[in-house]
Structure formats: structure tokens, C-alpha cells
N, C-alpha and C positions, 0 to 999 in steps of 0.2 A: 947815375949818368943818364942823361936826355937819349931816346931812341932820336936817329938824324934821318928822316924822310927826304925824298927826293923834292922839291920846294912846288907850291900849285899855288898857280897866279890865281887872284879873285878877279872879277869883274863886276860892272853895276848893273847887273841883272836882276832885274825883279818883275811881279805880274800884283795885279791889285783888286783883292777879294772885298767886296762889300762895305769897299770904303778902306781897308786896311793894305797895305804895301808891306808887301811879303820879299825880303830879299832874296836874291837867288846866285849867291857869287860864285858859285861852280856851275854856273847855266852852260858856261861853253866847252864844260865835259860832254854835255849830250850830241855835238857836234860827231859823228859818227866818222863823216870823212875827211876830216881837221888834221893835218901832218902833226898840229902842234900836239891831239890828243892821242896820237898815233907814237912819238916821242914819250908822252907822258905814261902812258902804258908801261912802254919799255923800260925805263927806268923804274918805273914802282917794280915789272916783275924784274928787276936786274937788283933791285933792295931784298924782296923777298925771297928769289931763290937765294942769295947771299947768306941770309938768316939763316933758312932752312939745311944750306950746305952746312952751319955749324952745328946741327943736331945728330947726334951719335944714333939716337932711337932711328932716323927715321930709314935707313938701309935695311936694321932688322926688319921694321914694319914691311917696306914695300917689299922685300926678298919673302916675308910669311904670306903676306897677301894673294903673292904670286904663286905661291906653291898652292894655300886653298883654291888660288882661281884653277888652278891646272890641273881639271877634271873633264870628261866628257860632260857637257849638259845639253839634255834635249826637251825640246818640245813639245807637246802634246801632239799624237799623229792625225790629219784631216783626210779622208778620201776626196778624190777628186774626178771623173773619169773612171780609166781602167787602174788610174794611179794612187798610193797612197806617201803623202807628204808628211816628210816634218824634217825640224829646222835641229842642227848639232853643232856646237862649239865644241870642238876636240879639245878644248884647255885654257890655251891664250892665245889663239885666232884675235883678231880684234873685231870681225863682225861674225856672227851665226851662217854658216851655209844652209840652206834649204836640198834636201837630198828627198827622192822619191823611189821608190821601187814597187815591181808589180809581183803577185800573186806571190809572197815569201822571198822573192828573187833575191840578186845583191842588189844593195842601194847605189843609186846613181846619186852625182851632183846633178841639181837640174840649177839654179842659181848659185854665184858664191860672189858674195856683195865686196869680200876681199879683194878680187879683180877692177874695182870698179873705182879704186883711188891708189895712187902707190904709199899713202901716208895711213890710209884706213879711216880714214873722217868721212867719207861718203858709204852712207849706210844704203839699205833697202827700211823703207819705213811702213809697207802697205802691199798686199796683194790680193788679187779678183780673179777668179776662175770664171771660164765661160759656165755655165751648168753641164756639158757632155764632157769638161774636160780638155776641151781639144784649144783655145786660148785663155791668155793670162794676159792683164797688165799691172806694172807694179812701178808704187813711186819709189823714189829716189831722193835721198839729201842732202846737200854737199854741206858740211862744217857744220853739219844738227841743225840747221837755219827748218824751219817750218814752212820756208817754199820750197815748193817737192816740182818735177818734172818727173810723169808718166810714161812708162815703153810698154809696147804693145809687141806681144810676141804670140809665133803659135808654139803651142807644148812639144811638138814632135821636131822643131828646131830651134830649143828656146836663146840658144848664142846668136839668130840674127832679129834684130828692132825692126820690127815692120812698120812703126807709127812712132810719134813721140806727141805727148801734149803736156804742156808746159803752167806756167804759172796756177797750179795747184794747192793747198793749203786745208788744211783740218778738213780733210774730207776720205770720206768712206770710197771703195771702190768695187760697184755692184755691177753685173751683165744682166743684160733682156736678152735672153739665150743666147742668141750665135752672131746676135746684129752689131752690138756694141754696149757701152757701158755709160753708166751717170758717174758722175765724177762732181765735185763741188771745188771753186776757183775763184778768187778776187780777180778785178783787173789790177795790172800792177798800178800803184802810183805813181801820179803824174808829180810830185813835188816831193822832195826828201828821198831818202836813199829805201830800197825794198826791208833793206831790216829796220828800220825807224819809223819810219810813216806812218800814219793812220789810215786803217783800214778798215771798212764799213760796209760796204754792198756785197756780199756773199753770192754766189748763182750756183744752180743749180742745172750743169750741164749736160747732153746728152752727144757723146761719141759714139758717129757710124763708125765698125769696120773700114777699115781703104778709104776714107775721107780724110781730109783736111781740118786741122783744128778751126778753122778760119768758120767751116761751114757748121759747126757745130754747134747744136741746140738748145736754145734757155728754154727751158724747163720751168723753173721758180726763182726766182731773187731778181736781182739785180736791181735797178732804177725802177722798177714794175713794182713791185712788193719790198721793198727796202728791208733785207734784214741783215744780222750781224754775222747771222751762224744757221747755214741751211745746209741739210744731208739726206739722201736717198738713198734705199736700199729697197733690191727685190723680195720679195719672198720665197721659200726652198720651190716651191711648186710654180714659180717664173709671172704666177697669174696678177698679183700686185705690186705697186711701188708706193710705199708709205717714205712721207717726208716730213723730216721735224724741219721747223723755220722758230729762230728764238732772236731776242735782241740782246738777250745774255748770254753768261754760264748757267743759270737756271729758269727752270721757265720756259715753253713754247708751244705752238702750235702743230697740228697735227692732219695732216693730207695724206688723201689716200687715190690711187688710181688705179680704177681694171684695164690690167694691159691685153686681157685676152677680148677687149671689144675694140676695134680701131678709133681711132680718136675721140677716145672718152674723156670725159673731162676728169680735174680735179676734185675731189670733193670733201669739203674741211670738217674731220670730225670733231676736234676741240680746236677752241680760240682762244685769245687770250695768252697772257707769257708767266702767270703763276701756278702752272703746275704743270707737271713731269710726264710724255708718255713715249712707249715705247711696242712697236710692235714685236714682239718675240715669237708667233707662229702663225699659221693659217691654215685651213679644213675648209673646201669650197669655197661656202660665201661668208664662211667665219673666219673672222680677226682675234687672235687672243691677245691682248694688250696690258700692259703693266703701267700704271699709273699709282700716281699719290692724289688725286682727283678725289675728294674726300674721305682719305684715309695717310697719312701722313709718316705712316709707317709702309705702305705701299698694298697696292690688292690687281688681283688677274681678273680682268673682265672679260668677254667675250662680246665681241661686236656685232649681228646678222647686219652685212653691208646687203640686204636688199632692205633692211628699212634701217637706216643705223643711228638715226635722232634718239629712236627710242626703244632699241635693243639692248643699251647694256646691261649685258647680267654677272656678275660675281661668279668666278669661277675658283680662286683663290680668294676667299676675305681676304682683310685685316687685321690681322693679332698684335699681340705683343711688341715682337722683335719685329727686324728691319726686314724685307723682303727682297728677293730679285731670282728671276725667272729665266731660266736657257730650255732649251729643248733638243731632243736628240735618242734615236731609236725609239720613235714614235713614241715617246712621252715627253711632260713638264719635267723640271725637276728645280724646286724649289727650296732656295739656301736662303736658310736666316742667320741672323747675329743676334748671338744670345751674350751680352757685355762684349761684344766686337769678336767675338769665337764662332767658328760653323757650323750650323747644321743643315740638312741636307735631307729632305726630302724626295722620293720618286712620287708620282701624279700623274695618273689618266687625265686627257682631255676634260672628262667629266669634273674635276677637281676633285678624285678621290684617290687620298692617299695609298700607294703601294705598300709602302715600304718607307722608314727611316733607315738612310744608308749610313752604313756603318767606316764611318773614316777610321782610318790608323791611328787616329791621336786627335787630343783637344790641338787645333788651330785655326790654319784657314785653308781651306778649299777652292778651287778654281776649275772653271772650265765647265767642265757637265753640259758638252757640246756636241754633235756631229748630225748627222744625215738624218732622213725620218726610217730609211731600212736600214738602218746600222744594228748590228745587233750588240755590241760592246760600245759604251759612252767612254770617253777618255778623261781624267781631268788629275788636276795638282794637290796635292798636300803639301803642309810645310805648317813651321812655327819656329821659335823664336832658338829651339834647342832642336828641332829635327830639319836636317836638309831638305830641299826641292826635292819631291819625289812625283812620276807620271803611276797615274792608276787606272786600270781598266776598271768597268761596273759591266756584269753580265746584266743586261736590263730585263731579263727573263728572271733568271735563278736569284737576283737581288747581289752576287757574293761578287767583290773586290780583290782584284790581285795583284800585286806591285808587275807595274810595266818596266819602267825603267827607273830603279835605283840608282842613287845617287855616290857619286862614287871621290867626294871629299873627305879629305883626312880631316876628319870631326870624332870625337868619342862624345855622343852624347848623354851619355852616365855622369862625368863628369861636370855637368850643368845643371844647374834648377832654373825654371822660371814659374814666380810666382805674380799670381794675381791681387791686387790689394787695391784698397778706396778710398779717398781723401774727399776731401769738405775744402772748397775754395771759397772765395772769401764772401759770398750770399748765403754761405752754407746748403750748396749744391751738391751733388756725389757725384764723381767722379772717376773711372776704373784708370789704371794702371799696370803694365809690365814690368816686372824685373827681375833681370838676369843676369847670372853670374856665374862664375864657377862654384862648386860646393865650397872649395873650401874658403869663400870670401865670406868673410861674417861681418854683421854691423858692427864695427869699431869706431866708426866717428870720422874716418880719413882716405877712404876708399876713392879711387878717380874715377868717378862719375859720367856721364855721357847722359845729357838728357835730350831727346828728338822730340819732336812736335811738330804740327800741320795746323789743324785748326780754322777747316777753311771751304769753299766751296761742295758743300757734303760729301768731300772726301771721306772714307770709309778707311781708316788705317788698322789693318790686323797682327798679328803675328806672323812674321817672313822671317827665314834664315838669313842671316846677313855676310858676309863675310868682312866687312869692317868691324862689326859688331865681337864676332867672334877675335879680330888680332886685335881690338881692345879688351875683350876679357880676359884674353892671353898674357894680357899687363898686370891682371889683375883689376879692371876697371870694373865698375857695374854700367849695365847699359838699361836705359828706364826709359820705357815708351807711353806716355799716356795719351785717354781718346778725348781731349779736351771739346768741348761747345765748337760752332764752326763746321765740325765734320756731320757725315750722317751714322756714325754709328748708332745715334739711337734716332735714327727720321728726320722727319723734317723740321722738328721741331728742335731739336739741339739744333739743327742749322743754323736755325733761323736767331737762333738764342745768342748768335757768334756773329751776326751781319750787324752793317750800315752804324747807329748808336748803341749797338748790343756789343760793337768790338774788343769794349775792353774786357766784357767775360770771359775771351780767349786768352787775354793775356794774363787776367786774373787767376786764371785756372793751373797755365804754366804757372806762375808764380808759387799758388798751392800747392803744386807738384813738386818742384824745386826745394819747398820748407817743407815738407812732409819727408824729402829722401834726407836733409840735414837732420830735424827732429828724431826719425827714428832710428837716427847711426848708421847710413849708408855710407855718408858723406858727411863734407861739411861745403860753404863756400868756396872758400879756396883751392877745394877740389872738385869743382861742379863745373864741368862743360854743358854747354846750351847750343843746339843743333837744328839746322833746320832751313828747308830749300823751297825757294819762290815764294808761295806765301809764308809758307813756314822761316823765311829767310826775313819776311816784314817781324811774322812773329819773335824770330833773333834779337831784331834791331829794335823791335818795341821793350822788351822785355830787360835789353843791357842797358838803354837810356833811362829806362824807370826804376828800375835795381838794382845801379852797374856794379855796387858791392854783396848784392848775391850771389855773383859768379867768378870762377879764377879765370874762365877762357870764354870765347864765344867765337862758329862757324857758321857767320850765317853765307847761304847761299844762291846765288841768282834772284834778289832778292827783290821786292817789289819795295820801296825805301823811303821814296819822295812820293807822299799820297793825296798834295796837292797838286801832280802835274802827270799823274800815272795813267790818266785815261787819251791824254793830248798822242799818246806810242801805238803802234801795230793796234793788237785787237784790246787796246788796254780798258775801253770804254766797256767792254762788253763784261768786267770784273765789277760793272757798277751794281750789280742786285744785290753783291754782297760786301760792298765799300762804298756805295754812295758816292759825291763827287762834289769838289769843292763848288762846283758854283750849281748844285742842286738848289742849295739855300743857303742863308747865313748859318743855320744852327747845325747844317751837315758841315759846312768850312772849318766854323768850330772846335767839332768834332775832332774831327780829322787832323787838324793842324794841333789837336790835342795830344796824337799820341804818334804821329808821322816821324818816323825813325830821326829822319835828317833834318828838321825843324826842332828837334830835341835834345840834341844835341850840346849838351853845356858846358862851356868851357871852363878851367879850375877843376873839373872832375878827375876823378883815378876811375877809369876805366877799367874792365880786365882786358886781357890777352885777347887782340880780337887777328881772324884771318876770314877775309871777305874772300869768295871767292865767286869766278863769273865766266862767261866767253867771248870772246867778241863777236860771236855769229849770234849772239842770243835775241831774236826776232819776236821773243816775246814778253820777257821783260828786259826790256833792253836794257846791257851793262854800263848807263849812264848814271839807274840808282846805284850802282853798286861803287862806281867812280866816285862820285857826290857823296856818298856816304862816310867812303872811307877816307877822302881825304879831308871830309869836318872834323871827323876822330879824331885823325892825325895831327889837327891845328888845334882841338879842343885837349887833348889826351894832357892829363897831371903826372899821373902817375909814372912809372917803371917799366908800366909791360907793353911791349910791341902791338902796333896796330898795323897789320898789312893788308896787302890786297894784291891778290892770286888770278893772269887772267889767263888763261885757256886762250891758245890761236888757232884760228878754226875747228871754234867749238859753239854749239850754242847752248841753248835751256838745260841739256842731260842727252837725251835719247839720240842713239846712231853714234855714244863715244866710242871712238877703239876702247879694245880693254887696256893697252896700255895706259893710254891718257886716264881710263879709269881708277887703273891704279896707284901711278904716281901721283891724280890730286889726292885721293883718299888716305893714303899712303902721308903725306904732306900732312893732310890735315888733323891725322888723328896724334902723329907724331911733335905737331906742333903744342897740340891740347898740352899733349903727356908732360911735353919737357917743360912746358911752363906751370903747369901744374904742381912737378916737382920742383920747380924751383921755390913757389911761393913760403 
């Protein structure tokens, strides 16, 4: 029997590449503020939750989900002031409180982002301390949308907003001591709704205390330097302000200014948008900087800014593995990826090694942050079988000691995760995860969970999951590999997964996919395919080109239609690593080669697909995911259900209540399962 979809009008919409006319009959799904698409919504999720009410799994799921989520989990702690911060989810709060206390005391609430919506979709997404401590400003985001509005409080009454500044977006939030702070901001657009538009002039603003947004200072961007993506930030010792300005996601330029001279200028240490830098500390008139600037694996230089054309000296080479650099209790401390796993390095200024710090476990590491007189560095451990855990490093004595354990019902004895390598189809090598319970063995028929990214040198390691784990709990295997696209090995695997290099990304999923079938993990029929934003392109490329390698597919908030993805928000600045159809003919090509929604074939057997999206999503806006899924739904041959899942005031992920977190994932994994079993 025919799955019966809610019915989706075509139109004669189309745009015309190089001589060729490209139809586009779901063009006026992108319409954001259309009653008519506003209805259409409703009804698709008024089919899917309908489905989903028929699945027996999926109560068990969200009821287990809910119980792992119902732990305390904290944060790593920051000094600030006389104060020391950090952030605790007592369980199923749906946003993090931020709590501080002084000298051992009891912990205070000083924020609790709870308060700040009665539905919990308005998160805290950002915050900036004065350097004495004494103010904060922190943004704010209603429905996860990526325009943030800023409050400005002092710490010793942080319940009342002394200031507010407004249309803010992908921006850091630094003080010049006590005066005020830079902040980075679009103007909103003048045509199309603030989550759709296109958006292009970036600035780089400067807020006085007790002023008015009105009078407030451009600094760098705008109509002056036109860039896509401009951020500033102080240094701990208040004396500079370095600003990356890029017209991508990779790639930018580099500015520096002495704030301890009055109106000094800027002055640009790198140019150009193909390569990476980043200031991570400063010692007088030294800069210690991280760059891929002829080393591609990444390296610490050091910059003397009284002559800085031709200062740089290596203070970290470049080796092997992948590099990146934090600082805290007056040293480096430098983490690599040795096949996507951490190590961790301590480092004097000089670039001489202290110490290899000794982690609790092969995973990944985080943090290795705080002040230059801190005497204890804080940071994360975790992997794919060990919970989030907070760890102090004595940066004297070298020795590690669990801060704050993790306190979810997990037995990790009962798990293995192993490491294994496949060969995709250039005959590449490739690492991989997988995890199961002990007692899952290759038998040929195991439910599968395959994730993947593959994309903007995203860096994907080993993280405790909790969906992860109420799928092993099935009995599923859950299989992570670090496909081309990411940076776990530099820039060069980057670069290997961009522009006409894209289908090595998908070639490699692919390889990954017959590798867990080949050696008796799985098979087809049992194989779910996973994966959000890019990772959500990589879904939809991967189901249209193999749809009989898989029994399910989740893709998610997905980038879908990659002839018209740069015309959205910041969609243009995804071009370093997707090119753009009217780059040239032979990028159009390209692209309309392997572009989710253009590939679409009708007569095909599909598997089991559940698209899932927001309507607040401001940054890939849920018009590909519309568009996508209701070509499925008119192409689909087959038996198995093609839905589409939308979140209401929700956007890209970050700032979900945990409820909403739970019941999509909860949905999502349970939809996998039941169709999996049924195949």
C-alpha cells in the first residue's frame, strides 16, 4: 500500500545556468512568510507525528533518553573578577544555568536563561566579562535563529539590563576594560524576512558603556572593507585587539591593534582569504599566533609587533598530526590528533615541551583554558564509551584529577569501541568508529547508525552520546567515520572534500557503509545514514546515489538545493568549500551533479527517509529541507515512508530546550529502528 502524503502544489519556477533551465517546482516552499507554506508545514507535521504516534519503540526511547539526560552536567569553571563561573544543568532544565561563587562559598545563580522564555526556546548563546569582573554582556536567542540581541549588566546586579544592543550575529563578545566592548552585527535586511535574506556586510562594532546603540563605533567591515565574516577579540593583558575579516568559512585576513596607544591604527598582518590565523596569546610586544600559513597541518609563531613584516619565528612547528593551541596558567598547551584521538601537550612560551599530559583515556579533550595566574588549567575528557567528564591539570606538578564526574547511568565495561580503516573507492585510507555493546557481534544483521560530516574542516572525534548509547541499547551498532572534507588530518583532507573534490566525501561514506556490510556488522537493510547541515547534504547525496544501500536515512537541517544555497542568509560564504552554480559552467555541472534535490528520481525505492528541520533555522534555511522532501514524496516507488519533521521555534540545533531535544531524537532514532525491523 501507497504511503498518502499531504498533496504539494508545483509551480513554473525555474532559473537558467549557462544556457540550460533548471526547473524549480517547489520554488514557492522557500517563501518563509506564505500562509500557504505555513499550512503546508502543518499538515506534513500533522502526517508525521501520526506515523510516529504508531510506533510502540518510540516511548521506550524517549522515556530512556530522558532518564540518561537526568544528570547534573557542568561546565568547565572560568575565573572572573573575585568570581568563579560555571554553567549546570541539574538534569532536564532545558537551558544550562550559569552559577558563580567566591572563595569555596555556596554557589549563587547569577544567570538562568530558563527565565528568559516560558517555553525554553530562548537560550543564552554568548558571554563577555569586563577584565576586573565588575560587567558582563551576554547575547540572547529566541527560537535558535542566529540573530542574537545583547544585555549589558553589572555583575553585582546582574537581574537588571543596563543597555541592550541588538541585531547581532556570529559574533564574539570582547571588553577594552571597563569602557565597553566590540561586538560583530549585520544591518538587518532591507528585503526578505531576517531568517532568509542575504546577508553580506559584516562590521565590526565598538560599544561605549551608557551609550546608545545608535552612536556606536565601526571599527572594520561594513560598505568600507566589505566582508562576509569579521570578529574581534582583546587579548588577556587588555593591550591588543586582533580581527580576522574572511569572505568565507575558510580563509582570512588578520589585524592587529595597540590599544594601549590612543588612536592607533590598524595594522594588517596577513592578507589574503587562503589561509587560517588565529591569535591565542600575548607577552608584551609578542603575538603568539596559530596559523596553517605554510604548514597545513598548523604551526605557533610568534610575531615581535615592533617589526612584524618580518618577525615571524616558529615557536610550535609543524609535524605530523593536526595542531591547535589554548593557553592558561602561563603556558601553551598544545593538542594534537593522532587519527582524530588527543594528545595534549604542556609548552613554555619558548616552545619547550613540559610535559605530555596524561588524559584518563584514548579520546578527545577539550578546553585546556583559563587566566595567565591560574594555577590549575580545567578541561573535558570523553569518548565514544566514557561520559563528559571536567578535569583539573596542576600546571606545576603536571598530575590530573577528576573535577567533576559524570554522574549518568552508563556502565562502561559493557561497551567496546573500536578503531578500524577502509579504503574508499581512489583507494584512500580512512579511520573509523565502532561501538557497540560487547555482546553485539558481526552477524550480518545488526541496526546500524551511520553519522557523518565531511565538511568545512570540521574536526569530528569521539563524544559520548546519549542517543548513541539508547541506540546500542537496541542492540544497534553506531559507526562514526572522519571522511575527506573535515580537518582531522589538515588542510589537506579539507581541501580533498571541497568545490570538484565533493564527491570524495560522499565516496568515502559510501566506503564506510560497505565496509560495515562486508564485514558483518550490518547489512543494507539494516543501515541508517545520519547527518546534520552539511552532513544533512552528505544524507541526501549519499540516499539519491545508493538509495538501495540503506533501509533508513536522517538527514538533518540540511543544505539540499546546491544550485540556489548561496542566494540564503550567510549561504554564500559556504562557497570555499561548494563553489557556486554560476561560478562557471563546469562548477554548475558539478553541482547540479550530485545536488540532493536535482537528483532525485522518480520510479525509485527509496529507504525510509525522516527529514528533519526548524522553522527558525536562519542558516540553512528549512526551504532545502521542504523541497527536498516533498520531491521524495512525489518521486518515492517504494513502501517505506518519506517524512518531514519541523521543529516550531526552533532553528539550525543550538539554544534547543532539552525537551525538544529529546523528543526529535527520541522520534528519530525510533523511526530508524521500527523500519529497520520491519524490512
Amino acid at each position: 500500500m501507497r504511503n498518502e502524503y499531504p498533496i504539494t502544489k508545483k509551480c513554473d519556477a525555474s532559473d537558467v545556468f549557462f544556457g540550460e533551465v533548471i526547473a524549480d517546482p517547489y520554488r514557492w516552499l522557500e517563501d518563509d512568510t506564505s500562509p500557504e507554506v505555513a499550512s503546508w508545514v502543518k499538515a506534513q507535521n500533522q502526517a508525521t507525528f501520526s506515523h510516529l504516534d504508531s510506533i510502540s519503540l518510540r516511548q521506550i526511547i524517549r522515556d530512556r533518553m530522558a532518564q540518561l539526560w537526568n544528570h547534573a552536567r557542568y561546565g568547565a569553571p572560568f575565573r572572573r573578577g573575585e568570581w568563579t563561573y560555571f554553567f549546570l544543568n541539574s538534569g532536564l532544565q532545558s537551558q544550562a544555568v550559569l552559577y558563580r561563587e567566591k572563595d569555596g562559598g555556596e554557589p549563587e545563580v547569577f544567570l538562568d536563561p530558563n527565565t528568559f522564555s516560558s517555553d525554553g526556546t530562548t537560550s543564552l548563546s554568548g558571554i563577555g566579562f569586563s577584565p576586573d569582573g565588575s560587567f558582563a554582556c551576554y547575547s540572547v536567542s529566541e527560537g535558535g535563529a542566529d540573530w542574537q540581541t545583547v544585555r549589558v549588566i553589572a555583575c553585582d546586579a546582574p537581574e537588571e539590563v543596563l543597555e541592550t544592543v541588538s541585531d547581532v550575529k556570529f559574533s564574539a563578545l570582547s571588553w577594552r576594560g571597563s569602557e565597553g566592548f566590540y561586538y560583530s552585527s549585520y544591518r538587518k535586511p532591507e528585503f526578505g524576512t531576517v531568517l532568509s535574506a542575504k546577508t553580506t556586510e559584516h562590521r565590526l562594532m565598538f560599544h561605549r558603556l551608557g551609550s546608545h546603540q545608535d552612536s556606536d563605533v565601526l571599527v572594520f567591515g561594513g560598505s568600507e572593507t566589505p566582508r562576509r565574516y569579521v570578529n574581534g577579540e582583546v587579548t588577556e593583558d587588555g593591550r591588543w585587539l586582533w580581527i580576522t575579516a574572511s569572505v568565507s568559512t575558510t580563509g582570512d585576513e588578520l589585524y592587529v591593534r595597540d590599544l594601549s596607544t590612543a588612536d592607533s591604527s590598524l595594522v594588517q598582518l596577513a592578507s589574503g582569504f587562503e589561509r587560517e590565523y588565529r591569535v591565542v596569546d600575548s607577552l608584551g610586544d609578542n603575538l603568539f599566533v596559530e596559523t596553517n600559513l605554510d604548514a597545513p597541518n598548523n604551526r605557533l609563531v610568534l610575531v615581535d609587533m615592533s617589526s612584524p613584516s618580518s618577525s615571524w619565528k616558529d615557536v610550535i612547528p609543524e609535524r605530523g598530526e593536526v595542531l591547535s593551541v589554548t593557553h592558561g596558567g602561563g603556558y601553551l598547551f598544545a593538542t594534537y590528533l593522532q587519527d582524530a584521538l588527543s594528545v595534549v601537550e604542556q609548552v613554555d612560551h619558548s616552545g619547550n615541551v613540559v610535559r605530555v599530559v596524561e588524559l584518563p583515556g584514548t579520546g578527545t579533550s577539550q578546553v585546556f583554558t583559563g587566566l595567565r595566574d591560574d594555577t590549575d588549567v580545567y578541561y573535558s575528557f570523553t569518548s565514544y564509551t566514557h561520559p563528559r567528564e571536567i578535569w583539573a591539570l596542576d600546571v606545576v606538578s603536571g598530575e590530573s584529577s577528576r573535577f567533576r564526574a559524570s554522574g549518568v547511568e552508563f556502565d562502561p565495561s559493557m561497551y567496546v569501541s573500536d578503531q578500524v580503516f577502509f579504503q574508499s573507492a581512489d583507494g584512500t585510507t580512512v579511520p573509523m568508529m565502532i561501538t557497540r555493546r560487547k555482546d553485539v557481534v558481526p552477524a550480518g544483521n545488526n541496526p546500524c547508525l551511520l553519522y557523518g560530516y565531511g565538511g568545512f574542516n570540521a574536526k569530528i572525534t569521539p563524544a559520548f552520546s546519549v542517543s548513541a548509547v539508547a541506540w546500542m541499547e537496541q542492540g544497534g551498532v553506531y559507526a562514526v567515520p572522519n571522511i575527506r572534507g573535515g580537518g582531522e588530518y589538515g588542510e589537506a583532507w579539507h581541501l580533498a572534500g571541497t568545490k570538484t573534490s565533493k564527491q570524495n566525501v560522499f565516496n568515502d561514506f559510501i566506503a564506510a557503509a560497505e565496509y560495515l556490510c562486508t564485514s558483518g556488522w550490518t547489512n543494507p537493510s539494516r543501515l541508517t545514514v545520519s547527518g546534520g547541515s552539511n552532513g544533512g547534504l552528505l544524507v541526501g547525496a549519499v540516499i539519491t546515489q545508493r538509495p538501495k544501500l540503506f533501509g533508513a536515512a536522517l538527514p538533518a537541517v540540511g543544505v539540499l538545493d546546491m544550485l540556489r544555497y548561496h542566494r540564503f542568509t550567510a549561504g554564500a560564504g559556504w562557497a570555499y568549500d561548494y563553489g557556486t552554480a554560476e561560478d562557471s559552467e563546469e562548477m554548475f555541472r558539478y553541482l547540479l551533479g550530485y545536488s540532493p534535490l536535482h537528483n532525485v528520481k522518480h520510479g525509485t525505492s527509496y529507504p525510509a527517509v525522516m527529514v528533519t528541520t526548524g522553522d527558525h533555522d536562519d542558516r540553512v534555511v528549512p526551504a532545502h529541507s521542504f523541497k527536498f522532501a516533498a520531491a521524495l514524496q512525489a518521486a518515492q516507488e517504494g513502501q517505506a515512508p518519506v517524512l518531514i519533521r519541523v521543529d516550531v521555534n526552533a532553528g539550525h540545533g543550538a539554544g534547543k530546550p532539552m525537551g525538544m531535544l529529546i523528543d526529535c531524537e527520541a522520534d528519530r532514532l525510533s523511526f530508524a529502528l521500527h523500519h529497520l525491523r520491519q524490512l
